[in-house]
One Martini backbone bead per residue (centre of mass of N, CA, C, O) as a GRO file, in nm:
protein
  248
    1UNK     BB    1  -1.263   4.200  -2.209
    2UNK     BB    2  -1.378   4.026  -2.455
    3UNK     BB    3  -1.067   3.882  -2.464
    4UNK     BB    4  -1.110   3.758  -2.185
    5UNK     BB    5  -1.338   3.586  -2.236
    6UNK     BB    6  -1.245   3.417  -2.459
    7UNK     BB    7  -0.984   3.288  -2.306
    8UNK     BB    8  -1.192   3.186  -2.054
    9UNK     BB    9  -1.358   2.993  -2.264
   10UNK     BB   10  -1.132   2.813  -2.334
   11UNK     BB   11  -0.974   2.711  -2.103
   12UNK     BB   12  -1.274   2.603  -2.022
   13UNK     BB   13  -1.247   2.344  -2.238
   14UNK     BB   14  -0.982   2.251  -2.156
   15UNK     BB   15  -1.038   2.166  -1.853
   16UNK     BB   16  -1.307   1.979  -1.890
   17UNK     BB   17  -1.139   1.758  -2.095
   18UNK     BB   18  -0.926   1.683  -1.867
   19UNK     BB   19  -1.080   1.576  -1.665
   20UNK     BB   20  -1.227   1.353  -1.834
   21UNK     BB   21  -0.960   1.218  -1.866
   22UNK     BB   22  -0.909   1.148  -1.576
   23UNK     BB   23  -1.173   0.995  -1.533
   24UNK     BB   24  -1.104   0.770  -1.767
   25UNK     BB   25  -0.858   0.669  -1.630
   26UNK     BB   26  -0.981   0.591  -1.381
   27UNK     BB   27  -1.177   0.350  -1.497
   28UNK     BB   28  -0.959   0.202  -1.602
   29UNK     BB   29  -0.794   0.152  -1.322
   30UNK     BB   30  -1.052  -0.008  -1.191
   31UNK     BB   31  -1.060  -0.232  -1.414
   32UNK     BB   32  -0.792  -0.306  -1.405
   33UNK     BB   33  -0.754  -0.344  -1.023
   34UNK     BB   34  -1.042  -0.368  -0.903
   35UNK     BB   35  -1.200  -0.092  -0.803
   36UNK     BB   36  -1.428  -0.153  -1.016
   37UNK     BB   37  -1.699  -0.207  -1.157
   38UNK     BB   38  -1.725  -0.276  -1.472
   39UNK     BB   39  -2.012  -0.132  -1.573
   40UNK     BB   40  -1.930   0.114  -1.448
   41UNK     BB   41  -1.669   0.209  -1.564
   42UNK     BB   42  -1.818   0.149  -1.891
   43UNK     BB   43  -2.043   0.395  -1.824
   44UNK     BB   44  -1.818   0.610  -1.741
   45UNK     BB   45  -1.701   0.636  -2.017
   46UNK     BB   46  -1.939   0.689  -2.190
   47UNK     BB   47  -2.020   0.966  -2.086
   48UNK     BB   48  -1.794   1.109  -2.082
   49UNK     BB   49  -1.714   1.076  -2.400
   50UNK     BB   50  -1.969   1.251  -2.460
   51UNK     BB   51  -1.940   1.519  -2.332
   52UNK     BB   52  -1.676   1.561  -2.498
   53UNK     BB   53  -1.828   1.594  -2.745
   54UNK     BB   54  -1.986   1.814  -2.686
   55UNK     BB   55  -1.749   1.999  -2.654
   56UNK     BB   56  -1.642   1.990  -2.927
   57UNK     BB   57  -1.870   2.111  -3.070
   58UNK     BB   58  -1.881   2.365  -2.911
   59UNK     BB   59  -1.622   2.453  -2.969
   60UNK     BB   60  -1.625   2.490  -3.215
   61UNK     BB   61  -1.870   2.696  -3.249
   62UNK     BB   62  -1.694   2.903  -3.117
   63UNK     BB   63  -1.444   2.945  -3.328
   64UNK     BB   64  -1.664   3.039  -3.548
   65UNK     BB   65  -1.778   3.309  -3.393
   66UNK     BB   66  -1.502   3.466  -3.343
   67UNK     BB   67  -1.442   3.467  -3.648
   68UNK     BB   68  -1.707   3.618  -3.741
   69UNK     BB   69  -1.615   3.864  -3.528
   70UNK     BB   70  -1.296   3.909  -3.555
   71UNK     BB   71  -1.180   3.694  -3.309
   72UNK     BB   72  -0.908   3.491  -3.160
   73UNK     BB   73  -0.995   3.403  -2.891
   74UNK     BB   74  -0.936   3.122  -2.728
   75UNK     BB   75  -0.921   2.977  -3.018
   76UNK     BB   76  -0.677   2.779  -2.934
   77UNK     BB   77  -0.821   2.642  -2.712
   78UNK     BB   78  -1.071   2.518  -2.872
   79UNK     BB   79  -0.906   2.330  -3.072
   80UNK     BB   80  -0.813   2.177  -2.840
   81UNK     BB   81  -1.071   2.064  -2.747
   82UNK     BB   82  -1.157   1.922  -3.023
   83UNK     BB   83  -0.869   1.753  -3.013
   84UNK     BB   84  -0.969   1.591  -2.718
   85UNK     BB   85  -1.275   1.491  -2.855
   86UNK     BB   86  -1.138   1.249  -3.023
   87UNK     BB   87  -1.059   1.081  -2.894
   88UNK     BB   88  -1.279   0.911  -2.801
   89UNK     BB   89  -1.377   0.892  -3.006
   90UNK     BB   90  -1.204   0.704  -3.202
   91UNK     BB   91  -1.253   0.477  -2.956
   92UNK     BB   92  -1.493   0.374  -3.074
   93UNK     BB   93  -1.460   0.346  -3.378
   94UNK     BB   94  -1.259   0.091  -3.331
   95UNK     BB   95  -1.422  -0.053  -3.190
   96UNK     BB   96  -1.668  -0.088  -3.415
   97UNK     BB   97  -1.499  -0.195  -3.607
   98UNK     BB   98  -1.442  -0.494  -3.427
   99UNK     BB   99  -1.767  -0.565  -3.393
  100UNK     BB  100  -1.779  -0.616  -3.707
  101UNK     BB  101  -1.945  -0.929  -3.718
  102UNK     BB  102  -1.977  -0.967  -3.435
  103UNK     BB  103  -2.111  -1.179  -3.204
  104UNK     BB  104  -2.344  -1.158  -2.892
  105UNK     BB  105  -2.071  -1.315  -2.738
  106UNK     BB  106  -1.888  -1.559  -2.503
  107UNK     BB  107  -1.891  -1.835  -2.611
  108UNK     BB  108  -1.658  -2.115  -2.713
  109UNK     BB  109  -1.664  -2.400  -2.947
  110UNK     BB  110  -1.585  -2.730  -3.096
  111UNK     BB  111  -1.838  -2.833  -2.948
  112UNK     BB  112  -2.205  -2.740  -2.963
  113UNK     BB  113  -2.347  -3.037  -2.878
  114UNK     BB  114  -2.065  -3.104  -2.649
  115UNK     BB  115  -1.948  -2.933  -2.450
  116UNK     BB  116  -1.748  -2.859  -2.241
  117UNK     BB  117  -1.707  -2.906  -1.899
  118UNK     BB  118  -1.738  -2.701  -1.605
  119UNK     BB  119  -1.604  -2.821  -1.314
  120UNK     BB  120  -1.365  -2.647  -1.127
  121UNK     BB  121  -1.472  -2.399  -1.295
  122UNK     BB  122  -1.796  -2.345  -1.178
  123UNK     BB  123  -1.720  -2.202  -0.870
  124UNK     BB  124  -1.597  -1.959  -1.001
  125UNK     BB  125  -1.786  -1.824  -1.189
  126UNK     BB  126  -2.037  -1.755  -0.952
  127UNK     BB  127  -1.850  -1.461  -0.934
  128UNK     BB  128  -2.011  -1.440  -1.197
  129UNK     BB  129  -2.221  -1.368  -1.485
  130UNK     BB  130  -2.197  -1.635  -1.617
  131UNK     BB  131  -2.268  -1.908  -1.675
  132UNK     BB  132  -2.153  -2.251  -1.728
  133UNK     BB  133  -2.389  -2.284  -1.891
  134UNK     BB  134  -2.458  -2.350  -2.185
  135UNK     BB  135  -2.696  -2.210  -2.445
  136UNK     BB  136  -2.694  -2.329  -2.736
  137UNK     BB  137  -2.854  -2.293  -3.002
  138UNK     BB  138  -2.836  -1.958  -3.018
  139UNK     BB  139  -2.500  -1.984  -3.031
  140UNK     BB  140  -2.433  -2.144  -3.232
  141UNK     BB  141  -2.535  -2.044  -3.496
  142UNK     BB  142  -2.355  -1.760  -3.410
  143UNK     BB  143  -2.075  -1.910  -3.465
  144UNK     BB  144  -2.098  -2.042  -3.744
  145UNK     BB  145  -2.135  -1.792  -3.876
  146UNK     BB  146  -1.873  -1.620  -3.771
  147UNK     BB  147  -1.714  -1.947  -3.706
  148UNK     BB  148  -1.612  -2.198  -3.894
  149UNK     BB  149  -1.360  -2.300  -3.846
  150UNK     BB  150  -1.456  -2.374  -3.550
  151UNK     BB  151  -1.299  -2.700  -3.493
  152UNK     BB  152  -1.191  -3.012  -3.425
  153UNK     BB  153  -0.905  -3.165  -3.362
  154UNK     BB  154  -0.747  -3.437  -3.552
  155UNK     BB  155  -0.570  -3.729  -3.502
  156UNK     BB  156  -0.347  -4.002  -3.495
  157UNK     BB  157  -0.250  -3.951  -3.240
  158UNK     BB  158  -0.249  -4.041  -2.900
  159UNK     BB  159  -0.359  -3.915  -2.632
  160UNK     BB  160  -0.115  -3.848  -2.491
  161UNK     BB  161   0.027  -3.672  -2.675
  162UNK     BB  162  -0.191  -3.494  -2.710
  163UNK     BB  163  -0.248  -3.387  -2.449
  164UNK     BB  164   0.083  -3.285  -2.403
  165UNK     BB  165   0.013  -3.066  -2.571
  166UNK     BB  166  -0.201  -2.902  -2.458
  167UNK     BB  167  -0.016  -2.849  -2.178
  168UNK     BB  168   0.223  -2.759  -2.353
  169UNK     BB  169   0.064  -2.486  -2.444
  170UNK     BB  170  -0.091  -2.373  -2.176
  171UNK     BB  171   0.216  -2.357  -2.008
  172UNK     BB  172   0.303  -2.111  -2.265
  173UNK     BB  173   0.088  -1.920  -2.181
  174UNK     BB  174   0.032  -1.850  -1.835
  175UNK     BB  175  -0.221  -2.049  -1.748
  176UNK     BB  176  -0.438  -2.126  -1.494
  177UNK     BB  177  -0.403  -2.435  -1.356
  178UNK     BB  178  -0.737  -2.644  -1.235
  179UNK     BB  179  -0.677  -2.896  -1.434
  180UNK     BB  180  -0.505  -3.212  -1.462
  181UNK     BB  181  -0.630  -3.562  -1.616
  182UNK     BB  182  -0.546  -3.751  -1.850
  183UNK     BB  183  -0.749  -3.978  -1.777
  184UNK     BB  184  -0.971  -3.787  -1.913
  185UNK     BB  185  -0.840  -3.529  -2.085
  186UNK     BB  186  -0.859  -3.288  -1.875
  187UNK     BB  187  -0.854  -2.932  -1.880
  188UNK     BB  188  -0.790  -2.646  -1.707
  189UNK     BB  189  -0.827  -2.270  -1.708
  190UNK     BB  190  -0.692  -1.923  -1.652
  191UNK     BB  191  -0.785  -1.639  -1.822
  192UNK     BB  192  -0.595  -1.301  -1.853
  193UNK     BB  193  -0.595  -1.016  -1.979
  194UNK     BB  194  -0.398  -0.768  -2.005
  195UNK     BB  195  -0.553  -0.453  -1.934
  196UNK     BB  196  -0.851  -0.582  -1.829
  197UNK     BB  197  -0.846  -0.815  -1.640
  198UNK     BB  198  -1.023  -1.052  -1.800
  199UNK     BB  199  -1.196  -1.365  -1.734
  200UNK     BB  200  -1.090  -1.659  -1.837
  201UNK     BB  201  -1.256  -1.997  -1.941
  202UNK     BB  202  -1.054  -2.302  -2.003
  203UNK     BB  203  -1.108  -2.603  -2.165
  204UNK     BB  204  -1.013  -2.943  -2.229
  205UNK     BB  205  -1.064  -3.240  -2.475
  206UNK     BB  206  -0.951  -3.565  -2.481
  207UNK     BB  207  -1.048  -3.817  -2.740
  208UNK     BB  208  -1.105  -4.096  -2.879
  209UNK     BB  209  -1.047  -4.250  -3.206
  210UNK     BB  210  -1.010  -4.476  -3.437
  211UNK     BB  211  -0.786  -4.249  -3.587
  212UNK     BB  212  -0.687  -4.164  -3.258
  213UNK     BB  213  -0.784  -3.793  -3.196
  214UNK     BB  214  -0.969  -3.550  -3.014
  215UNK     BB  215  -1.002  -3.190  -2.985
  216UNK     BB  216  -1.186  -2.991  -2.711
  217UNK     BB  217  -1.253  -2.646  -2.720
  218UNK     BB  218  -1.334  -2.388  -2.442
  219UNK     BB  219  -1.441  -2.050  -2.429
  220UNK     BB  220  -1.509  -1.817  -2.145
  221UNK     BB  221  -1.684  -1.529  -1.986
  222UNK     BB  222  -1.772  -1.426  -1.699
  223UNK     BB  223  -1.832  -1.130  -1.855
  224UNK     BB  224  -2.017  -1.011  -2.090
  225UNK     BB  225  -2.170  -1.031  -2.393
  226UNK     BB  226  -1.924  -0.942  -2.537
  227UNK     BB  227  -1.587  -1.024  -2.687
  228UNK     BB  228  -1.464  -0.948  -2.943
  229UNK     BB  229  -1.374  -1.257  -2.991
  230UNK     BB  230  -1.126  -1.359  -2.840
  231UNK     BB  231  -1.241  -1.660  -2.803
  232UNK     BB  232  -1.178  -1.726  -3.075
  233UNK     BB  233  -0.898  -1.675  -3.075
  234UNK     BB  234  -0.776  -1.819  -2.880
  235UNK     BB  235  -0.888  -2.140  -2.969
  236UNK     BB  236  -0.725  -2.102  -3.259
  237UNK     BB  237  -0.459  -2.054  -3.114
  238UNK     BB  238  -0.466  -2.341  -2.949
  239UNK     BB  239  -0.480  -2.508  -3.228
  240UNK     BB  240  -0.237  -2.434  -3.357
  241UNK     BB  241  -0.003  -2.540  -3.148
  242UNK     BB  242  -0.101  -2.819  -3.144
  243UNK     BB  243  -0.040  -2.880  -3.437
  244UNK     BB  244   0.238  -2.844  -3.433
  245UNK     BB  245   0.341  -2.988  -3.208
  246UNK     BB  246   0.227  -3.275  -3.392
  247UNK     BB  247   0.421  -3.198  -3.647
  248UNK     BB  248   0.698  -3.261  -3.505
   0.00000   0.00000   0.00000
């Protein structure tokens, strides 16, 4: 009887466990394909993960003390129960590693001065929760200390070449473009990260200078608070593309 206690204590520690896991992947689900609000879906990921680390602590407890009483019941199925508590911490620890040294922005420009401005997809924002408007010296200040990189492409060639190359970067990115100006220089376009599909608004400006032209560039997050860089790495990796095309 106490053998069959043990080994119901395990079992439902991990039917416990493998719930959860199903929880978090239907709110990844609904991230994935918006039938959740982000906020509620990475909150109940956050509690179930928590939950699961809980049980994980508590099946440890468990195998310890079967041990201790010399039974072996259940035991294997509490050290399952243990390993399944794992995989949220770990995905917990990627993260935090990931946001190690990121400023909790989402807006990155190559001009903290003047950034460019989002004329046809400010009205498409107003959908998002970040505002179209840059947020000032106290984002501009935190993007230079975490990313001094990102600055101006500056080039000597004409601004006409200069433009089609940012158009045929963005062109092979295949972002949804909802302006395209010559006569401005300005590009807006629309990316959308590949598995939580959140989406981000990026504009380009090209203007002449005595010495050829300058490109900058603007990537803003329409939610969430950090970016866990994502916006920085656009801006370089599409100032990249642009520089190696004027290079040809």
């Amino acid at each position: 009887m106490v053998e069959n206690n043990g080994r119901s204590r395990g079992h439902w520690l991990v039917a416990c466990q493998c719930v959860l896991l199903v929880g978090i992947f239907f709110c990844f689900a609904g991230l994935r394909y918006a039938f959740l609000p982000w906020r509620t879906a990475l909150i109940s990921v956050a509690i179930a993960s928590l939950i699961m680390a809980s049980i994980g602590f508590f099946s440890l407890l468990f195998v310890y003390l079967q041990f201790k009483r010399g039974r072996q019941a259940g035991g294997r199925s509490a050290f399952l129960a243990v390993g399944l508590s794992l995989l949220p911490v770990m995905a917990i620890l990627v993260l935090g590693v990931k946001s190690k040294g990121v400023p909790p922005i989402h807006d990155i420009t190559t001009d903290t001065g003047n950034p460019p401005a989002f004329t046809v997809l400010a009205q498409e924002r107003r959908q998002g929760e970040n505002s179209a408007q840059y947020a000032g010296q106290v984002v501009a200040e935190q993007q230079a200390a975490a990313y001094p990189e990102i600055v101006p492409l500056m080039s000597t060639k004409g601004t006409d070449i200069v433009y089609a190359a940012c158009l045929k970067a963005v062109q092979e990115k295949g972002w949804r473009i909802v302006e395209q100006d010559p006569g401005k220089g300005r590009i807006e376009a629309v990316s959308v990260t590949a598995f939580f599909r959140f989406i981000d608004d990026v504009v380009i400006r090209v203007t002449a200078t005595a010495a050829g032209s300058r490109v900058d560039i603007r990537s803003a997050s329409r939610v969430g608070v950090s970016d866990f860089g994502k916006n920085a790495a656009r801006v370089k990796d599409l100032l990249t593309i642009v520089e190696n095309e004027l290079a040809e």
